[in-house]
C-alpha positions as CSV (number, residue, x, y, z in Angstrom):
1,X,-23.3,-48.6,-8.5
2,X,-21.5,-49.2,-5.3
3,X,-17.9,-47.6,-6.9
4,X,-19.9,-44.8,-8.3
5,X,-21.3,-43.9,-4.5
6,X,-17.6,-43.9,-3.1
7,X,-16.5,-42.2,-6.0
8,X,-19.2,-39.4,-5.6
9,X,-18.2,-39.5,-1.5
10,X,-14.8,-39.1,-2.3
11,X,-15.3,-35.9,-4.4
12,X,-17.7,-34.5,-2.5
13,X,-16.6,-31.8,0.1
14,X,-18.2,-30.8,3.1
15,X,-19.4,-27.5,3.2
16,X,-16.9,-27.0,6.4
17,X,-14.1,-28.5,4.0
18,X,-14.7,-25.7,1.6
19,X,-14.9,-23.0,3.9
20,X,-11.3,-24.5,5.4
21,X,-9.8,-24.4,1.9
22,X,-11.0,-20.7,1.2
23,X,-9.8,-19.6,4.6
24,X,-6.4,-21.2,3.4
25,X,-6.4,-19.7,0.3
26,X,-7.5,-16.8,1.7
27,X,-4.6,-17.0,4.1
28,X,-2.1,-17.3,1.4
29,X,-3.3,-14.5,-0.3
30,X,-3.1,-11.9,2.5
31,X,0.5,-13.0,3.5
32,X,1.3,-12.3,-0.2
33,X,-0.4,-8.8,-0.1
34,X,1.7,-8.1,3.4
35,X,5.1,-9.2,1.6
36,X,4.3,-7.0,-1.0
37,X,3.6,-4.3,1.0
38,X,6.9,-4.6,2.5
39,X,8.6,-4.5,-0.2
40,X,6.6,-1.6,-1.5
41,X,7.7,0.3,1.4
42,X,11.4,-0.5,1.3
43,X,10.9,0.9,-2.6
44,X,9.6,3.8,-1.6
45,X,12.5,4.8,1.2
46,X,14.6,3.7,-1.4
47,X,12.9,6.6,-4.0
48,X,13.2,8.8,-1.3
49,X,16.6,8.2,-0.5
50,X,17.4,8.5,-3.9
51,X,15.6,12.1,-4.0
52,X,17.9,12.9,-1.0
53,X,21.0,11.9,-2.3
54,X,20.3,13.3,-5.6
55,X,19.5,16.9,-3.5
56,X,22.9,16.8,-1.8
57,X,25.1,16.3,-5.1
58,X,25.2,12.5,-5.3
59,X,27.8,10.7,-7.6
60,X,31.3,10.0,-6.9
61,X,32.6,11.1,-3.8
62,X,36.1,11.4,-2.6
63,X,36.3,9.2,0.4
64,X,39.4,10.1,1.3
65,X,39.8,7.8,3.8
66,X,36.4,8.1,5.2
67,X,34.8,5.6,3.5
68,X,33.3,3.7,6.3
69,X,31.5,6.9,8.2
70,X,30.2,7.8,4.8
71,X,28.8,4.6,3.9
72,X,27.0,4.6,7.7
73,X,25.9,8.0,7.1
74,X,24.5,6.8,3.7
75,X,22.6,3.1,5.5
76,X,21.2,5.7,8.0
77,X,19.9,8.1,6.0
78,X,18.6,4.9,3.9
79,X,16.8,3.6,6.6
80,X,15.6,6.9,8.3
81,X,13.8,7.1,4.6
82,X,12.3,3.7,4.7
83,X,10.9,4.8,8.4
84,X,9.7,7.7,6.9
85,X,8.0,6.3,4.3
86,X,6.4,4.1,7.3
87,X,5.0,6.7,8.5
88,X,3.7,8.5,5.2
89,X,1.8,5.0,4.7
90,X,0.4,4.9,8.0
91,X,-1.2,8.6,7.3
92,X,-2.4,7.1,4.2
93,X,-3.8,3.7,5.7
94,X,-5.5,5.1,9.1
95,X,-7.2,7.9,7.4
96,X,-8.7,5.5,4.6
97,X,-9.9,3.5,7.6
98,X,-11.1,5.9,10.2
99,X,-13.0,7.6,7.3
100,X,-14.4,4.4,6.6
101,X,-15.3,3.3,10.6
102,X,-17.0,7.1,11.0
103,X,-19.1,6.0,7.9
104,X,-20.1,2.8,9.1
105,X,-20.6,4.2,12.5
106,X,-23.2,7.1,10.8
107,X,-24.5,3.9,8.3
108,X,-25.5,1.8,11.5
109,X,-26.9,4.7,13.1
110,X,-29.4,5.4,10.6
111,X,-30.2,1.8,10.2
112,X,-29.2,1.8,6.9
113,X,-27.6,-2.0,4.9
114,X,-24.0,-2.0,5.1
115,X,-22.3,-5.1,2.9
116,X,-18.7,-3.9,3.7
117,X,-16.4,-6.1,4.9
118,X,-13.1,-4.2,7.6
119,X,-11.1,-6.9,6.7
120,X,-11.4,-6.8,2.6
121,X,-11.1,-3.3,2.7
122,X,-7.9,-3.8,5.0
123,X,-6.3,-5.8,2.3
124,X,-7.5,-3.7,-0.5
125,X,-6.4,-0.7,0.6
126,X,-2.7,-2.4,1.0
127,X,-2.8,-4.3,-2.2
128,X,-3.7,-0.2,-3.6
129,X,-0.8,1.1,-2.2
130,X,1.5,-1.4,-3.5
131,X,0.7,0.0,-6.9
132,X,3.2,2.0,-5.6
133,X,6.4,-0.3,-6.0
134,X,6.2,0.4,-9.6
135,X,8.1,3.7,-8.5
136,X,11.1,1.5,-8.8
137,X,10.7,1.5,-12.7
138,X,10.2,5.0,-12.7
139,X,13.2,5.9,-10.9
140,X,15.1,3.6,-13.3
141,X,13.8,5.2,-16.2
142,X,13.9,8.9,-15.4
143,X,15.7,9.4,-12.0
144,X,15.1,12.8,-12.6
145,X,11.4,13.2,-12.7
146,X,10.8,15.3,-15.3
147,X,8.2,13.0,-17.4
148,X,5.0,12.1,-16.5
149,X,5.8,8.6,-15.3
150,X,5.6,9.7,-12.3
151,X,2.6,11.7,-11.8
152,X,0.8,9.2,-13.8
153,X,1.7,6.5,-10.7
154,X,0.3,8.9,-8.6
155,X,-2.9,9.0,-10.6
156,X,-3.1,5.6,-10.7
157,X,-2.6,4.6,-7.6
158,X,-5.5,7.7,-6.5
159,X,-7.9,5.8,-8.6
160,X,-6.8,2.6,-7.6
161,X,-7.9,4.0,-4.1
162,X,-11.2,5.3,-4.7
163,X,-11.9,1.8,-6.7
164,X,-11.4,-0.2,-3.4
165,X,-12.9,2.0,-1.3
166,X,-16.2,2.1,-3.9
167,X,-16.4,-1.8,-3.8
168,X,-15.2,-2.9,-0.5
169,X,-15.7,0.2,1.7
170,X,-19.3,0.2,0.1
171,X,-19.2,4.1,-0.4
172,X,-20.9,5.5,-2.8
173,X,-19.1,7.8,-5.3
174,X,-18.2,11.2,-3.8
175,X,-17.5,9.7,-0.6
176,X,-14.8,7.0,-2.4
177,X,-13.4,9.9,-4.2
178,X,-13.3,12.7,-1.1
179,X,-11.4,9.8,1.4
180,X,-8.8,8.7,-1.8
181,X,-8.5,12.7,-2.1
182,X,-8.0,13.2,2.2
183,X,-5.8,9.6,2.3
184,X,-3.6,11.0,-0.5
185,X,-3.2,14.9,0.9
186,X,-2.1,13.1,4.3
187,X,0.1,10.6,2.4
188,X,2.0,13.9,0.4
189,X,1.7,15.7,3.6
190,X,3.5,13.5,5.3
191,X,6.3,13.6,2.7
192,X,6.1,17.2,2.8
193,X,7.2,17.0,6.3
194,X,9.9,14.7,5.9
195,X,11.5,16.8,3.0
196,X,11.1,19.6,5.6
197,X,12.8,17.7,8.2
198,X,16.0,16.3,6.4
């Protein structure tokens, strides 16, 4: 009876040691989302470097001794599309969000229940726009973009964006649907811009 008591104390966590362990794996998870996010945004400066190159002629290019100041020329415009694609992402992430706060601001000034959670809806919102990355694929499989590959990671990752916003923003329908459809305009907007610019 006695090794049974111990045994049953030794599995038995404290609520505070459960709490601990989800705040670790909870931890884990949203240093894995911020990699990937990362990641997703190096992809997409590397799509739209790709689109640039592709615009000015691309393939092989007579260095003719000039090899160096074209490969700089090349990193540059590389990472000048990364930062770009930076800044089409923060369009896209502080829209979602001040929509959201403006909602949550009108919710608790009618009194009404809010469940949503900032931080959830944070993480959502970048795990949604790492749906994204799978532009790389795309641009493997048809660097031109003439199939519907790539509208249909646009559509995906739109839907992906009124799904998170539904659940964890705790809008209900045509509000989910008219931020994803503002988030996206100023995300395309943005990239508007930059195609206008270089």
């Amino acid at each position: 009876v006695n090794k049974r008591g111990i045994q049953r104390g030794a599995n038995h966590k404290t609520s505070s040691q459960l709490s601990k362990d989800n705040e670790t794996s909870s931890g884990g998870t949203s240093k894995l989302i911020l990699k990937l996010a990362f990641v997703t945004l190096i992809i997409d400066g590397l799509v739209k470097w790709s689109d640039l190159n592709r615009g000015l002629g691309g393939g092989d290019v007579d260095l003719g001794g000039q090899g160096g100041s074209l490969m700089a020329q090349q990193e540059y415009q590389f990472y000048s599309q990364v930062g770009a694609s930076i800044c089409c992402f923060a369009a896209y992430y502080a829209t979602c969000l001040l929509i959201y706060a403006l909602n949550k601001a009108v919710r608790d000034l009618l009194g009404k229940e809010d469940k949503s959670s900032f931080s959830n809806l944070a993480l959502g919102l970048l795990l949604a726009y790492c749906v994204r990355c799978t532009k790389l694929l795309a641009l493997l499989w048809e660097p031109d973009r003439s199939g519907f590959l790539w509208i249909f990671i646009d559509l995906v990752f739109l839907v992906t964006t009124y799904t998170v916003l539904k659940v964890f923003g705790d809008l209900n329908r045509p509000q989910s649907l008219l931020t994803a459809l503002i988030s996206h305009a100023a995300l395309h907007f943005m990239q508007f811009v930059n195609k206008q610019i270089t």
